[in-house]
N, C-alpha and C positions, 0 to 999 in steps of 0.2 A: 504493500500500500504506500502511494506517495503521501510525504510528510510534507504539507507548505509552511513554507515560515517567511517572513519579511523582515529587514536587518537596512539601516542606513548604508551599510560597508559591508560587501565580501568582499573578501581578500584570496583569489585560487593559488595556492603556495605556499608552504611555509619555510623558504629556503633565507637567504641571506636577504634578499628582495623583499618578503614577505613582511618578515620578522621585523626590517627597520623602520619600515612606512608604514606598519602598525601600530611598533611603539611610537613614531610622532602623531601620528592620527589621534591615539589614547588619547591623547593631552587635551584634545581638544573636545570628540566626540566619544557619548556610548555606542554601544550595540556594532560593534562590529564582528566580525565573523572571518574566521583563517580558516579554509580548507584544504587538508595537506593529510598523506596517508601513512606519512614515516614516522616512527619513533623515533631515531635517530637523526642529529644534525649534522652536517660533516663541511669541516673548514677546508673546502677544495686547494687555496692555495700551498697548501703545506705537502699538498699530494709529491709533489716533483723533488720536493727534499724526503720524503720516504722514499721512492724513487733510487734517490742516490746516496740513499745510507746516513743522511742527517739527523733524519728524525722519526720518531715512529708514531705508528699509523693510530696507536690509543689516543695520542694528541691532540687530533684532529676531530673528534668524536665529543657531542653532547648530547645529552638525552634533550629531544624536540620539547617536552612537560616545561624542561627548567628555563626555557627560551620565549614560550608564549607571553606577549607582555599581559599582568596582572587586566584581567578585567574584559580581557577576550575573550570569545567563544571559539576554542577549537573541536573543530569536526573532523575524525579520523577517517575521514573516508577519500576517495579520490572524485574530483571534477572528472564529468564523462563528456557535456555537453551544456553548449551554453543557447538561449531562446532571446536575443539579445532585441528583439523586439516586444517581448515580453519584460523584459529586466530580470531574467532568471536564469540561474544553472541548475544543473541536473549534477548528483553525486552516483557513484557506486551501491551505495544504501537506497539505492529510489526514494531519496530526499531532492527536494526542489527549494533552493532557496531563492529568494527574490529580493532583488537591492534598490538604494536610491541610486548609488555609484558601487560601480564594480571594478576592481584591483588585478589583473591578471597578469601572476609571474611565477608560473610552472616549470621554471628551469628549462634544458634543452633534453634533448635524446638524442643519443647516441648508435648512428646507424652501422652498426657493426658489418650489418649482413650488406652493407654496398662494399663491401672488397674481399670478393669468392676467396676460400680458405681461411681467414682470421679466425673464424669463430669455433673453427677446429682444433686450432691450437694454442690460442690465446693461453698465457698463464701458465704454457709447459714448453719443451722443447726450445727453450731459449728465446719465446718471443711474450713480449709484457707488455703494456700500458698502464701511466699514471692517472687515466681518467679513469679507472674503477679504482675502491675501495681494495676489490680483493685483490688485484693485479699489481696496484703499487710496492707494495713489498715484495713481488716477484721480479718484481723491476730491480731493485737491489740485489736479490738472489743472482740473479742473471750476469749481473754486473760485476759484483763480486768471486763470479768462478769466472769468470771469462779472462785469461791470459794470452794469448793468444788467436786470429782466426780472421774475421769480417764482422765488425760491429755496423748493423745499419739504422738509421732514424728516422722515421718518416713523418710527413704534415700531407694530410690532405686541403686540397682547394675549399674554398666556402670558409664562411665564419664558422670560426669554431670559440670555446671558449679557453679564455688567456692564447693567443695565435703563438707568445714567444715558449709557450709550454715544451713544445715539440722539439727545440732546439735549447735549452736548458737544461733539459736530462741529456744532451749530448757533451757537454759541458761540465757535468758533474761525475758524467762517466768519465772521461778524459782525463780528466784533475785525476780521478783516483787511478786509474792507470798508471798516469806519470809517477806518483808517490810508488807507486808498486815495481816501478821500472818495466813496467811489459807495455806501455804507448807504444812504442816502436815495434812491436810483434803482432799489433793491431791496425788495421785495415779496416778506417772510421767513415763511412758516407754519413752524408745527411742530405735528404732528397725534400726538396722546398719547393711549392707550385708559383712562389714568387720568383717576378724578376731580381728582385734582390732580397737582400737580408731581413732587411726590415722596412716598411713602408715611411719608416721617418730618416730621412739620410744620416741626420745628426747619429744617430743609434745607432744605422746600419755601417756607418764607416766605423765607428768603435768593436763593433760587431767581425767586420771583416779581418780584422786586427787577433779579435778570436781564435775564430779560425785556420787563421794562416799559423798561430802560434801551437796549435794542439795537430795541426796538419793534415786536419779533416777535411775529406775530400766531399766538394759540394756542389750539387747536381740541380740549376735551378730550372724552374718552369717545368717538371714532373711531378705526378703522384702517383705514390701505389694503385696498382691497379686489380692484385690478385697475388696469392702466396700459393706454391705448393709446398705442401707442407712434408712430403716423403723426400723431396730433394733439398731443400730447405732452401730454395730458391725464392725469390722474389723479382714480381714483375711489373716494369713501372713504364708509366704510359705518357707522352709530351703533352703539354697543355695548349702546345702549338698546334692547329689541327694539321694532320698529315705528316707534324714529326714524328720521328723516331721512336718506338719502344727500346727499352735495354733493360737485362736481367742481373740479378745481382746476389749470387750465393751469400748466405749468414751464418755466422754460428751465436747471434744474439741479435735480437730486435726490437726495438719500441716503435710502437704503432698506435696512429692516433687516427680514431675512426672521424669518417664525417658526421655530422650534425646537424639537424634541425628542429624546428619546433614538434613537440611530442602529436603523434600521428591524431589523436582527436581536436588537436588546435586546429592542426592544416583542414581539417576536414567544416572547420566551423567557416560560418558567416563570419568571423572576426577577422580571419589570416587574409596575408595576400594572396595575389594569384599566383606567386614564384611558388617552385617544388619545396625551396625551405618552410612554405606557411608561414613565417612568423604573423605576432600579429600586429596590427598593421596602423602603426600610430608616427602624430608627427613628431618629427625628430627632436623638436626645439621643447614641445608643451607635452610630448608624451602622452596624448589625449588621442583616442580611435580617430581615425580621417572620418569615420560615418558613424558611429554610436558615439557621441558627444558627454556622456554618461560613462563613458569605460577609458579606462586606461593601465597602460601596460610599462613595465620595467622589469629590469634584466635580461635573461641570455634571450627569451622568449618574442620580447621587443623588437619592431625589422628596424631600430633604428642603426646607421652606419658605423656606430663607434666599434671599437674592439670590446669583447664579452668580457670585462673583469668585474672583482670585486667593487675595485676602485669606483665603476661606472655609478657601480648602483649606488655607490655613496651618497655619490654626484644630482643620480636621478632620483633618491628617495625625497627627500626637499622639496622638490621640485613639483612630486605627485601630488607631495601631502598639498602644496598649495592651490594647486588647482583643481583638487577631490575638495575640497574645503570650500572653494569658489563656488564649482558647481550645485554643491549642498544648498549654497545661500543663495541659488538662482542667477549666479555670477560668471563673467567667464575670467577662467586663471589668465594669469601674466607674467606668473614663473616659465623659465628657458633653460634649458639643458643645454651645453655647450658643448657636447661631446667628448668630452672629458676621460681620460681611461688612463689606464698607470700600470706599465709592464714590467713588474722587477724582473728582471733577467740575471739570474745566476749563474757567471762565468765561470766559478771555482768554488769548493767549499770553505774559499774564507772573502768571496769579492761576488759584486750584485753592480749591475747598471739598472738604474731607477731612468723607465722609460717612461714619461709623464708626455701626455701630447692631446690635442683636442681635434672637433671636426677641422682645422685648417692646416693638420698634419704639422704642427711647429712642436717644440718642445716648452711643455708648461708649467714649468719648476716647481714644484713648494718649495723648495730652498734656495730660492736663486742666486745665494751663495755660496752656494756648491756648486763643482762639477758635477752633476750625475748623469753627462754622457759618456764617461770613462768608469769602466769597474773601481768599487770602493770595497774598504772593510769596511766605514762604519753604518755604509748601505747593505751587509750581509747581514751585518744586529739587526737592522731593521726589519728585514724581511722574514729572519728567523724569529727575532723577538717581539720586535714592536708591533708587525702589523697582525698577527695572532692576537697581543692585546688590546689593539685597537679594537680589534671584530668583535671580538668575546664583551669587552666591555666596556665598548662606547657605539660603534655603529648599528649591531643590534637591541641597543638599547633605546636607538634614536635619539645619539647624543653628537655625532657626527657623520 
């Protein structure tokens, strides 16, 4: 039997997204409502330093109970579907909630199954990824026995989230190599669907400096295409149309699937028309281009910026003021500026803090610092500080 209920605020999410534009919502309005199915909360950036043997995977882990801000309503069920002309979603439970303003920030998904073989042997035989939970500490296994052979890294095309992810755990691999003295008995690609390093030059020439110094060989404008996994071969395909394929035996691999918004977004009146689905708001106000009443932040958003934490920082602020406007029959006139922040870990004891907005410059918070060049006391930060920040100021909706 469907349950109706009506609620000024649902919130679909209870991820980094969720949690922070709730707690600043609290402050303002009751009766809101997070719909999220996980017990567990997981601080994704930390993933890539499990990964490469920094930190472990307990760390990264809080019970979803102890995160709900005081005075919410959480609904353990999953969003199935939304009636956005109605002002109502559908859950798993065949509950139907109905809102004034609706919040939708469901994370991304992970399309495993677009590059035939992965899913065969994800997590064994020497191939891992630091976008699951269970894979990132196989990702250090890996890394860890591997002396010897063809280390490969792969990034596929499309947004994904943190883009510099893919190319940090090659980075951290390398460091510990070199300590090991077996760099030189490893044979390092890194296969990037970019024309270059990185979309901001300022980074990517610091970047290329990387590179050349660990002596990783880099293969741009490809992505995997397919693994067999009995030859332990890999096969990558030119993003030029009519270039070249070329294959590339492994004896260890990290692999980053593509992504897009979870298969009943795309399916909704909400998303765009691109195969990614996201859904489909404007970049500056973060408000649906056609349900005026909805709006969307994080990885799930088609807005341009890069997928981080950092984003949502940026975009939580920004919702709460114009979910608030709307409320009072108003229209918002907060602006999102595209804002994102790629710490990129070049070693385990140095981080280039990639800060840059929609006009692709770099956008300091310290702009007396270099932080286009690897730093130590940017590795405190990325191991220390920004763990604390998350835990106990941005989910808080304190920044």
């Amino acid at each position: 039997m469907q349950i109706k209920a009506h609620h000024r605020v649902v919130i679909v999410g209870g991820g980094a997204a969720g949690i922070s534009v709730a707690a600043r919502l609290r402050r303002k309005i009751d009766d809101i409502v997070i719909i999220e199915p996980s017990d567990k909360h997981w601080y994704h950036p930390l993933w890539t330093l499990v990964g490469g043997g920094q930190a472990k995977i307990e760390a990264t882990e809080r019970s979803e109970a102890s995160l709900i801000p005081k005075g919410v309503t959480w609904v353990k069920e999953k969003a199935t579907g939304f009636d956005a002309e109605n002002n109502a979603v559908e859950t798993s439970g065949g509950q139907r909630f109905e809102y004034d303003a609706l919040i939708v920030c469901p994370g991304i998904q992970l399309d495993w199954d677009k590059i035939p073989g992965v899913t065969d042997t994800l997590g064994k035989n020497g191939v891992s990824s630091n976008y699951t939970v269970e894979t990132a500490p196989k990702t250090w296994e890996f890394i860890r026995t591997t002396n010897s052979g063809t280390a490969v890294f792969t990034m596929p095309s499309g947004p994904i989230k943190c883009a510099g992810a893919p190319q940090k755990i090659a980075y951290l691999a390398c460091d510990h190599w070199r300590k090991q003295g077996v760099l030189d008995k490893i044979d390092v690609h890194l296969v990037l669907p970019t024309p270059g390093m990185f979309g901001v030059k300022e980074f990517s020439d610091a970047l290329d400096e990387v590179v050349a110094d660990y002596g990783i060989n880099v293969h741009f404008l490809s992505e995997l295409e397919s693994v067999d996994v009995d030859a332990k071969k890999a096969t990558f395909k030119s993003m030029n149309e009519g270039g070249p394929s070329f294959d590339l035996d492994y004896d260890m691999m990290h692999v980053v699937p593509h992504q897009s918004a979870p298969d009943w977004v795309k399916a909704s009146a909400l998303s765009t028309d691109e195969p990614t689905g996201y859904v489909d708001v404007d970049k500056n106000t973060m408000q649906h281009v056609r349900y005026p009443n909805i709006f969307a932040l994080g990885d799930a958003g088609s807005t341009p910026n890069s997928k981080t934490g950092a984003a949502v920082r940026k975009q939580a602020p920004v919702v709460t003021t114009n979910v608030l406007a709307t409320l009072d029959g108003k229209r918002g006139d907060a602006e999102y500026g595209g804002y994102a922040s790629c710490p990129l870990t070049t070693s385990s004891s140095r981080m280039l803090l990639a800060e840059f907005d929609y006009t692709m410059k770099p956008k300091p918070s310290f702009p007396l610092i270099d932080t286009t060049k690897p730093r130590r006391d940017m590795w405190y930060l990325k191991k220390y500080g920004l763990p604390f920040l998350y835990w106990n100021l941005m989910l808080k909706g304190y920044s």
